[in-house]
Structures are given as structure tokens and as C-alpha cells.
Short mmCIF file of the C-alpha atoms (twelve columns), coordinates in Angstrom:
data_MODEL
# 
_entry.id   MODEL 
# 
loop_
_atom_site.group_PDB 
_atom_site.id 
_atom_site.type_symbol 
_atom_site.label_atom_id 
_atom_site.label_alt_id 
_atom_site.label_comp_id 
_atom_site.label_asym_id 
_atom_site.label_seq_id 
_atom_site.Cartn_x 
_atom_site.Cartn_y 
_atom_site.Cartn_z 
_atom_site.pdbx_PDB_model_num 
ATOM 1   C CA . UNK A 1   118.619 107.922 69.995  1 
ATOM 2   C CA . UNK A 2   115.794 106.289 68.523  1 
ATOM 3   C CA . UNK A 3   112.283 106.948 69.578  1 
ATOM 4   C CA . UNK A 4   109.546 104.182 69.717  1 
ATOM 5   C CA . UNK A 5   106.511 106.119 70.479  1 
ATOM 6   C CA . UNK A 6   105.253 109.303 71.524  1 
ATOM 7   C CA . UNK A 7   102.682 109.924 74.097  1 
ATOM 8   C CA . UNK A 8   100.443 112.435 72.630  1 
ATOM 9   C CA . UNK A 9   99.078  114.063 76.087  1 
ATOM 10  C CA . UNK A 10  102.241 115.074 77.391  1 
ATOM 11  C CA . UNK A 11  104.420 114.840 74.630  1 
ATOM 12  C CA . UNK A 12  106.761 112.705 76.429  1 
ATOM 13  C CA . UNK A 13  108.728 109.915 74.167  1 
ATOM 14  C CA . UNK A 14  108.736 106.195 74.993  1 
ATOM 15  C CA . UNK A 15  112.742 105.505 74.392  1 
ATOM 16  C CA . UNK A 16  113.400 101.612 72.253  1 
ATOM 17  C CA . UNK A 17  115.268 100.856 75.441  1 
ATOM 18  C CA . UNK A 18  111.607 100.365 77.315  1 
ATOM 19  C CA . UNK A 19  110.025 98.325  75.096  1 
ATOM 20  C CA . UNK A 20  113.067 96.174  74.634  1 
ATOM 21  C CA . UNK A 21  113.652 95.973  78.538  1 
ATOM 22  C CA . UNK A 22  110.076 94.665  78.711  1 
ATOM 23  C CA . UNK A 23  110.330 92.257  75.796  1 
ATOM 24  C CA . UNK A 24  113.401 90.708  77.534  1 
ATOM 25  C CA . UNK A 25  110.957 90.722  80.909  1 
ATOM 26  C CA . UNK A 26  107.787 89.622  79.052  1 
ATOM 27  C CA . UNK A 27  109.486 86.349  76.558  1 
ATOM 28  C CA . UNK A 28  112.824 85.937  78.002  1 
ATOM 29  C CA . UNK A 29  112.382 85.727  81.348  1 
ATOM 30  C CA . UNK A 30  116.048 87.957  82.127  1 
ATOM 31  C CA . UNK A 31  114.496 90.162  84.083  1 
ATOM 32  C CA . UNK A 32  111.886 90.036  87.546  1 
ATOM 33  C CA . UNK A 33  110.991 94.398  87.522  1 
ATOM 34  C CA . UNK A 34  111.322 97.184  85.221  1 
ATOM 35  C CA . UNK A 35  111.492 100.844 87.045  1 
ATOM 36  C CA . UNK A 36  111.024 103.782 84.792  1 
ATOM 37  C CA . UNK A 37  111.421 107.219 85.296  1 
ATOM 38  C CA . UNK A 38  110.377 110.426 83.444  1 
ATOM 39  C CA . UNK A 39  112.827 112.817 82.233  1 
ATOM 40  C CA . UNK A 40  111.650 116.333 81.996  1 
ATOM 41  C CA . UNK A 41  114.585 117.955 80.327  1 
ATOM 42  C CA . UNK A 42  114.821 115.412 77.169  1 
ATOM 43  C CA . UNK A 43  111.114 115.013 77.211  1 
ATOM 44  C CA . UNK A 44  111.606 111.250 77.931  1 
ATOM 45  C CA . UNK A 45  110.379 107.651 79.541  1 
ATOM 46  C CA . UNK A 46  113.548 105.949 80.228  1 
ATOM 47  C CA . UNK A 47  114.187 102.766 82.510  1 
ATOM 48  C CA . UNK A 48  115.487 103.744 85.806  1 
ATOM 49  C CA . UNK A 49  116.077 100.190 87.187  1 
ATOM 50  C CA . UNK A 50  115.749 96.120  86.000  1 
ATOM 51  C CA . UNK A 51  115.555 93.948  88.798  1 
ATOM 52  C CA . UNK A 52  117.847 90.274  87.624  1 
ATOM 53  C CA . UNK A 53  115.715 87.099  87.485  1 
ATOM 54  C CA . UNK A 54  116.754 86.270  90.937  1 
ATOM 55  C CA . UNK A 55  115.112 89.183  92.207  1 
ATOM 56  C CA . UNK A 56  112.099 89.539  93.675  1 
ATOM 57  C CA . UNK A 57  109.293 92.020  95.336  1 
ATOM 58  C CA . UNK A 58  110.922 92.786  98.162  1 
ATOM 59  C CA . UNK A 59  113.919 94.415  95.593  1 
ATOM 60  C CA . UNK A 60  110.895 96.210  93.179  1 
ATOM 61  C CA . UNK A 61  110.237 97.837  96.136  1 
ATOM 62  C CA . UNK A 62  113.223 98.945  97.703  1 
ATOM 63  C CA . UNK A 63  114.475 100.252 93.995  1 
ATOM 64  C CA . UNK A 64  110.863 103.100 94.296  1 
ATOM 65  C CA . UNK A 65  112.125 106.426 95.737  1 
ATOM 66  C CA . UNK A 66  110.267 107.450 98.741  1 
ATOM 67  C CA . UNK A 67  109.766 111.121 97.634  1 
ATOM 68  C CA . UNK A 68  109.718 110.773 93.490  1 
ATOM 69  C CA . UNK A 69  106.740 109.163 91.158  1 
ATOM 70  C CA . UNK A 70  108.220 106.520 89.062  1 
ATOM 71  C CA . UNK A 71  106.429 103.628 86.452  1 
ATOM 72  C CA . UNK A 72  107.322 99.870  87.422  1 
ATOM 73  C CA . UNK A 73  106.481 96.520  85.572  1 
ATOM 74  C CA . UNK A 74  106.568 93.409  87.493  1 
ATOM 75  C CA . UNK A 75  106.334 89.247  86.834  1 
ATOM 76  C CA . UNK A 76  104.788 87.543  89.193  1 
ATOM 77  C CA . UNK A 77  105.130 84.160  88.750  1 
ATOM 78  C CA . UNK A 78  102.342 81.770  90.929  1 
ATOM 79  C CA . UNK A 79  100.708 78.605  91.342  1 
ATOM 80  C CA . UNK A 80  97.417  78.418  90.498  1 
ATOM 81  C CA . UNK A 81  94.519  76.503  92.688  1 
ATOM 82  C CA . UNK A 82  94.716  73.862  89.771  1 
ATOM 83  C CA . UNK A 83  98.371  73.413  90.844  1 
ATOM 84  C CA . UNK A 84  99.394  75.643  87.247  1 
ATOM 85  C CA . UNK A 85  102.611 77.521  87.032  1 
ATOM 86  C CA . UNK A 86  101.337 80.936  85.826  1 
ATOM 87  C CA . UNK A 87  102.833 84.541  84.780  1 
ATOM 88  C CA . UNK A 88  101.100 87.937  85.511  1 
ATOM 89  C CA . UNK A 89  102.479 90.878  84.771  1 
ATOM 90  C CA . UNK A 90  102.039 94.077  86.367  1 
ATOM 91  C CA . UNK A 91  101.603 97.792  86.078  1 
ATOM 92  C CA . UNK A 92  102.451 99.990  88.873  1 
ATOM 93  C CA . UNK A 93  102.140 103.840 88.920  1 
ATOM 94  C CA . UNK A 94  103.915 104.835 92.210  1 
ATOM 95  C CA . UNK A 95  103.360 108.256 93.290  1 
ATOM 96  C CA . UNK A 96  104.280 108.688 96.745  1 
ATOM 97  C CA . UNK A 97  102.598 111.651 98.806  1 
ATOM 98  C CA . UNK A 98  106.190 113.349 99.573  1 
ATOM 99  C CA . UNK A 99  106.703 113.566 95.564  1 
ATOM 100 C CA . UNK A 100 105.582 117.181 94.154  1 
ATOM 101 C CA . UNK A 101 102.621 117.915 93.061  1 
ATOM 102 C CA . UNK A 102 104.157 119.017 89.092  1 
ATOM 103 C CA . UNK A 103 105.727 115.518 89.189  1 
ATOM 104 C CA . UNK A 104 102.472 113.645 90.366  1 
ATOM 105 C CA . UNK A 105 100.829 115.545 87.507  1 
ATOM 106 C CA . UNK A 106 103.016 114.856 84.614  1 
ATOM 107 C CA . UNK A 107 103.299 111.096 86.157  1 
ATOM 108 C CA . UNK A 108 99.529  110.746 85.799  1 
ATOM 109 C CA . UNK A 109 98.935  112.324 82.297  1 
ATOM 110 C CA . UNK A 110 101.893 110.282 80.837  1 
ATOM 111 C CA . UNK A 111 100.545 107.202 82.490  1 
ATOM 112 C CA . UNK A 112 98.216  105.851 79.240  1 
ATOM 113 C CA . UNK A 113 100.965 106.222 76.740  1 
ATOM 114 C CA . UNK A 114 103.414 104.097 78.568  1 
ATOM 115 C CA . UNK A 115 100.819 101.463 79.833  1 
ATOM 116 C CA . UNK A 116 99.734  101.091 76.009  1 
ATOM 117 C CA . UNK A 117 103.428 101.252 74.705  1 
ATOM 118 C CA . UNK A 118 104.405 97.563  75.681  1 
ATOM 119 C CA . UNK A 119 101.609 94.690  74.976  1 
ATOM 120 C CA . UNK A 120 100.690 91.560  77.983  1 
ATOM 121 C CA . UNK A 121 100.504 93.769  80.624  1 
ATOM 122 C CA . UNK A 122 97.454  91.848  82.991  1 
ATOM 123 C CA . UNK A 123 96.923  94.375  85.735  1 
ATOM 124 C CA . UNK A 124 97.260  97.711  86.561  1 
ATOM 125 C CA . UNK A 125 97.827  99.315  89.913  1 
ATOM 126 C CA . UNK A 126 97.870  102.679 91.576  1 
ATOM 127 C CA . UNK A 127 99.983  103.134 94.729  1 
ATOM 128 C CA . UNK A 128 101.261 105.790 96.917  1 
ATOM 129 C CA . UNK A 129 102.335 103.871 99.888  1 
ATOM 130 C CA . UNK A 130 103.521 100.839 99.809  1 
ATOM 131 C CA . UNK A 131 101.276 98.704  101.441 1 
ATOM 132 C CA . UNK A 132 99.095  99.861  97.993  1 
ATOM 133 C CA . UNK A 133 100.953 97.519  96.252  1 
ATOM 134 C CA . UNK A 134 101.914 95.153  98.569  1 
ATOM 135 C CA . UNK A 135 102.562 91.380  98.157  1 
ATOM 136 C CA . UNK A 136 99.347  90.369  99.661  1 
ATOM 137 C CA . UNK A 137 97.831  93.002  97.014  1 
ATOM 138 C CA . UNK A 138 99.431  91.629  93.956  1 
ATOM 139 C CA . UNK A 139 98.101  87.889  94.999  1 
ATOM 140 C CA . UNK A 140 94.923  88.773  95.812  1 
ATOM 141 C CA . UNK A 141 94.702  90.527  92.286  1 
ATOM 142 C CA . UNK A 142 96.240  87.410  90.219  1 
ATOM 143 C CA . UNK A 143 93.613  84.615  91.743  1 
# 
């Protein structure tokens, strides 16, 4: 398997698959969410879930497990006030309170490396219940 980039504070590897997921999200427009998880035993980031073009919040955050930390990317597409079709991506570290507290951890040190691994990410958000990063959250933060 090859290896795109290792996060030097955890040791934790970035997998090809990630960046290539988020390329497709970022240029292509294939994909609406990107859910990543952390894999302990192989000492990787690998993507969990992609959420189709057709798919939207409500999916993003249906696919984040109630009791486990994951890593999600999200386009939001909007109009601006200028009547603009725009694109904002963003950065979600969900860490629920029922995850453990090893998992929380290793989520939050491993946090930088991923953010910095894929480029045009415009926001960055820390949630741990969902109304953290709800809807009226994300378009409040894209004005």
C-alpha cells in the first residue's frame, strides 16, 4: 500500500486513498463528504465513508458514529449575497463525548497532519454534538 504522508506527532500514515478521495471532492465534484477514520492496528488514516454528489448534510451526519471520533470533509455549495454560486469546504473533527478518552486523544494529536495533508480546505470545525456542526453552523461560518 502506498503511503502519502506521515504525521509526525502520532506517527499515524495518511493512506493515497485520502488525498485522492479529496481531490475527486475538491476538482471533480464526485463526491458531497469524506469520513475518515483512524486505524490503530496499521497505524493508519483511511476513509471510512464518501457521501455521492447527490448527497447532502443531513447524510454527513448520519454516516458520524455516535460513540467513535472520526475526521470528515464537506462541500458546501451556496449562494452568495451578490447572488454568486460559491464552494467551501470543510474540516470537521467529531469527537463525541461517549467516544473514549484514548480515542479522543489520538483523534486530537493526529488532527494537524491530516488537516495539512490535503490543500483548499476553508474552515475548520470542532464538534462533539451535533448541533456543533450543524447546518445553521456551517452557513453562518461561509458568509
Amino acid at each position: 500500500m502506498a503511503m502519502a504522508f506521515k504525521m509526525a506527532t502520532t506517527g499515524m500514515w495518511v493512506t493515497d486513498e485520502c488525498k485522492t478521495s479529496f481531490m475527486e471532492m475538491k476538482w471533480k465534484k464526485v463526491h458531497r463528504f469524506i469520513v475518515f477514520k483512524i486505524d490503530e492496528a496499521s497505524r493508519l488514516v483511511t476513509v471510512d465513508k464518501v457521501g455521492g454528489p447527490g448527497e447532502g448534510y443531513d447524510e454527513l451526519a448520519a454516516s458520524l458514529p455516535p460513540d467513535d471520533c472520526r475526521y470528515a470533509v464537506f462541500d458546501f455549495d451556496f449562494v452568495t449575497t451578490d447572488n454568486c454560486k460559491e464552494s467551501n469546504i470543510f474540516f470537521i473533527a467529531w469527537s463525541p463525548s461517549a467516544s473514549r478518552i484514548r480515542e479522543k486523544m489520538l483523534y486530537a494529536t493526529s488532527k494537524e497532519g491530516l488537516r495539512r495533508a490535503p490543500e483548499g480546505i476553508h474552515y475548520d470545525m470542532q464538534a462533539t454534538d451535533p448541533t456543533e456542526m450543524g447546518m445553521d453552523v456551517i452557513k453562518d461560518r461561509a458568509k
